[in-house]
N, C-alpha and C positions, 0 to 999 in steps of 0.2 A: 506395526499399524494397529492402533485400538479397533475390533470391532463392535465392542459395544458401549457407545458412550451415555451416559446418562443425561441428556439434557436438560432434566428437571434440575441438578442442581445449580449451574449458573442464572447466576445473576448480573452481573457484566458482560457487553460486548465490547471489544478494540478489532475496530474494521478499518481495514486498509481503505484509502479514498478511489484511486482512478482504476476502474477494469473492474470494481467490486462493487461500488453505488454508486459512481459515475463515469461515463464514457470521454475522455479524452484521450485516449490511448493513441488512436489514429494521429492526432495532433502534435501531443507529443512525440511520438516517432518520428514524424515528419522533418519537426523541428531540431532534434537530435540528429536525424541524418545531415538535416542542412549545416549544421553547428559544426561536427566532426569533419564533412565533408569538406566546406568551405573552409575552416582554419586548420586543417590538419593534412589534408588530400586523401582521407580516409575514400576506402571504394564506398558505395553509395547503398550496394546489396549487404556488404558487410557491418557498415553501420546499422542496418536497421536489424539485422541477424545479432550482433552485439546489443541491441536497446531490447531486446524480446527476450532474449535468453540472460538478461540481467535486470527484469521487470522486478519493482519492490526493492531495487539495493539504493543506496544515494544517488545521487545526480553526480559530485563529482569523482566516485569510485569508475562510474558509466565511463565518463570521461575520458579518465586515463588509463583506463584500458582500451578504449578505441586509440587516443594516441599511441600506440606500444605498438599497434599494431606496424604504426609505420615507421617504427623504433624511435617515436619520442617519447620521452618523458618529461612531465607536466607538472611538476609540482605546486604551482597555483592557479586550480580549475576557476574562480571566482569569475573572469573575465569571458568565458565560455561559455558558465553558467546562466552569466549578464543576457548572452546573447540566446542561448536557449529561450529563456523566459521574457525575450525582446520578440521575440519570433513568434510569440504566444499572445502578442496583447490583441485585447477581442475576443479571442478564440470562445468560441460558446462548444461546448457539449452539451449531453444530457445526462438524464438519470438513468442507470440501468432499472429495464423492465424489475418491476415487480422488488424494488428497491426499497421503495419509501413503503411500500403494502408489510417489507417484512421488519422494518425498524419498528414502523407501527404496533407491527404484534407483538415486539420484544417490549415496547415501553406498557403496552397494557399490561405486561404481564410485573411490571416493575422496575426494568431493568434500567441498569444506569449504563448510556453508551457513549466511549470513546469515539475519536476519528485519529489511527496518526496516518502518514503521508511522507512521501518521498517529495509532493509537492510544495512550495516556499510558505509559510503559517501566513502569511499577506493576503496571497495569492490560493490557498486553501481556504480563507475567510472568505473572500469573495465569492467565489464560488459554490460554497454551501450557501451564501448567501442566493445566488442566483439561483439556483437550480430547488430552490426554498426546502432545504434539511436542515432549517437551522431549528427547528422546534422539535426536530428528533435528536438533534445530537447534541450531549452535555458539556464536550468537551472534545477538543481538535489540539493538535499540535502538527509543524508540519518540520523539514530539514530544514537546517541550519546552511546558508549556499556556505560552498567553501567545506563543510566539515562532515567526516568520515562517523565518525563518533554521535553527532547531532542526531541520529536516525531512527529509525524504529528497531526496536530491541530494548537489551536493558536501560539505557539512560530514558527513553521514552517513556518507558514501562514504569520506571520511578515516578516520572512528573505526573503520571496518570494515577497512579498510588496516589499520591500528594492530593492530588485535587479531589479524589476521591474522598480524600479522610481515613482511609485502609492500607494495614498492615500490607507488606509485599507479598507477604504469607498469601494472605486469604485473596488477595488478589489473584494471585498465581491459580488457588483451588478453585474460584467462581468465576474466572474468566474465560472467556471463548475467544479465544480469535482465527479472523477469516481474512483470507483473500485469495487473489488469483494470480499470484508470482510468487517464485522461488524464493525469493528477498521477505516474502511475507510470511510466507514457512518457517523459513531460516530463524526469523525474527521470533516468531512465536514458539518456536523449539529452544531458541536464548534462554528465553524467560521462563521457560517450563510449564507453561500455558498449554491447555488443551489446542487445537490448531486443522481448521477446517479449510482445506483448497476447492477452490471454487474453478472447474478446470474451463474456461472459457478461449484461454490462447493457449496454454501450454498444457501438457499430456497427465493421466492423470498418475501414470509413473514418474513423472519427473516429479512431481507436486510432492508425492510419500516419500523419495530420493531425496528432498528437501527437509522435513520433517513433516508433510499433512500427519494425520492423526487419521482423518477420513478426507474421502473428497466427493466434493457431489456435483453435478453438471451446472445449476444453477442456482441461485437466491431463492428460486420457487420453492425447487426442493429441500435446501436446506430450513426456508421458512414451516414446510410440514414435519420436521422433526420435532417440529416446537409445540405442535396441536395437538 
């Protein structure tokens, strides 16, 4: 675990979207239990114990490891998927506190910021759109339904290179990334990215057990590293 990290030198963020700038967490759970529950017979506490402790990985990795439990195997989550993000339509969240206050500070300071997402790029558009982040964030990407690979991590990591105009290299030196799951961690230790856990649901030893770098309680706090 880094303890002293320099924050002056980044210049890019890639932030995880749901439990890190926006609250649908609840929702999602919900729907995931109903999903796994209803087509699979998964137990209902163990569903939602499987969607928390696999925050940040794909939707259909989630999947099929809930079916496993009850010794199925799943080879085409797509139609699961369908029905997860069926479960979802309407669904409003909000912005986590003190969210939009700290992109804010990152854009006056110059910084160009990502969004990737475990959530569908459709259905991530939308909802930046709602929740109005769309004048903070330069650049979203979300999973591919169906695909393992589609995710946050290196293939992400690339398109966000790409769009940026920058080397992988220098990307990898100015980049920060943050979130509050494992799957976020994980993602950001792929890429060799510096990697800040925001521990809001899960502990902040699990978070360094994943790869954090540092972890801090909330957005607040991480935004005063910046000042």
């Amino acid at each position: 675990m880094v303890n002293n990290i320099n924050f002056s030198k980044f210049s890019y963020l890639i932030s995880d979207w749901d439990g890190t700038l926006a609250d649908f967490f609840k929702l999602h759970t919900e729907s995931f239990v109903k999903t796994v529950h209803g087509s699979f017979g998964v137990d209902k506490e163990k569903a939602k114990e499987i969607y928390i402790n696999t925050d940040g990985t794909a939707l259909t990795l989630q999947i099929k490891k809930a079916a496993k439990t009850v010794g199925l195997n799943v080879p085409d989550t797509l139609p699961y998927e369908a029905k997860f993000w069926e479960n979802l339509k309407g669904a409003r969240g909000e912005a986590i506190p003190n969210a939009k206050e700290f992109l804010t500070l990152l854009k006056n300071k110059g910084f160009k910021i990502a969004v990737w997402s475990g959530t569908k790029t459709d259905v991530l558009h939308e909802r930046i759109k709602l929740l109005s982040f769309s004048s903070l964030v330069d650049f979203y990407i979300g999973n591919e339904p169906g695909s393992s690979k589609q995710v946050k991590g290196p293939f992400f990591f690339t398109k966000i290179a790409e769009r940026f105009g920058v080397p992988e290299e220098k990307l990898r030196e100015k980049a920060l990334v943050i979130g509050d799951g494992t799957g976020d961690m994980e993602a950001g230790k792929a890429v060799g990215a510096t990697t800040v856990g925001i521990a809001r649901k899960q502990p902040k030893e699990q978070l360094i057990k994943a790869g954090a770098d540092m972890v801090v309680i909330d957005i607040e706090e991480l935004g005063r590293l910046f000042k």
